[in-house]
Structures are given as structure tokens and as C-alpha cells.
C-alpha positions, 0 to 999 in steps of 0.5 A: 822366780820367787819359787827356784830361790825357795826351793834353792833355800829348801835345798841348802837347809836339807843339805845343812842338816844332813851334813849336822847329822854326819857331824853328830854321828862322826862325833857320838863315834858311829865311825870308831871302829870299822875294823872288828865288823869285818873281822867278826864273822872269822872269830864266829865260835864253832858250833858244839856237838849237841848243837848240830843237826845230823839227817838220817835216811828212813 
């Protein structure tokens, strides 16, 4: 019986610190901008000329 209460206490203080982890992530502002990642790969610059490659048959 002792050991199901410690591992009942073990798993409140394992989720109490992950749930304090979540707070300081959403509070540093982890969570701000969820938009613009999304949004980065259609505003990729186009490559230039003298960085593309072109094959040439032998």
C-alpha cells in the first residue's frame, strides 16, 4: 500500500512540473506567433540566376 501512495505523490510532482513548464513557455511567449511559421515557406526568396544549377548531357 505504502508504495501505490508514493508512486500517486511521484506522479502528481511529474505532472506539476510539466504542467510549470507549460506556464513558463506560454509566459516567455513560446506560443506568440503561430502564424508567420506557417506562413514562412510561401515568402521563400526565389533563387537567382548564378545560384541554380543546370545538368548538361555528355
Amino acid at each position: 500500500m505504502k508504495i501505490i501512495l508514493l508512486l500517486i505523490i511521484l506522479s502528481l510532482i511529474v505532472a506539476l512540473g510539466f504542467l510549470g513548464a507549460f506556464f513558463w513557455a506560454v509566459k516567455d511567449g513560446q506560443y506568440d506567433d503561430d502564424v508567420s511559421p506557417a506562413m514562412r515557406i510561401l515568402l521563400d526568396d526565389q533563387p537567382s540566376e548564378n545560384n541554380q544549377t543546370t545538368s548538361k548531357k555528355s
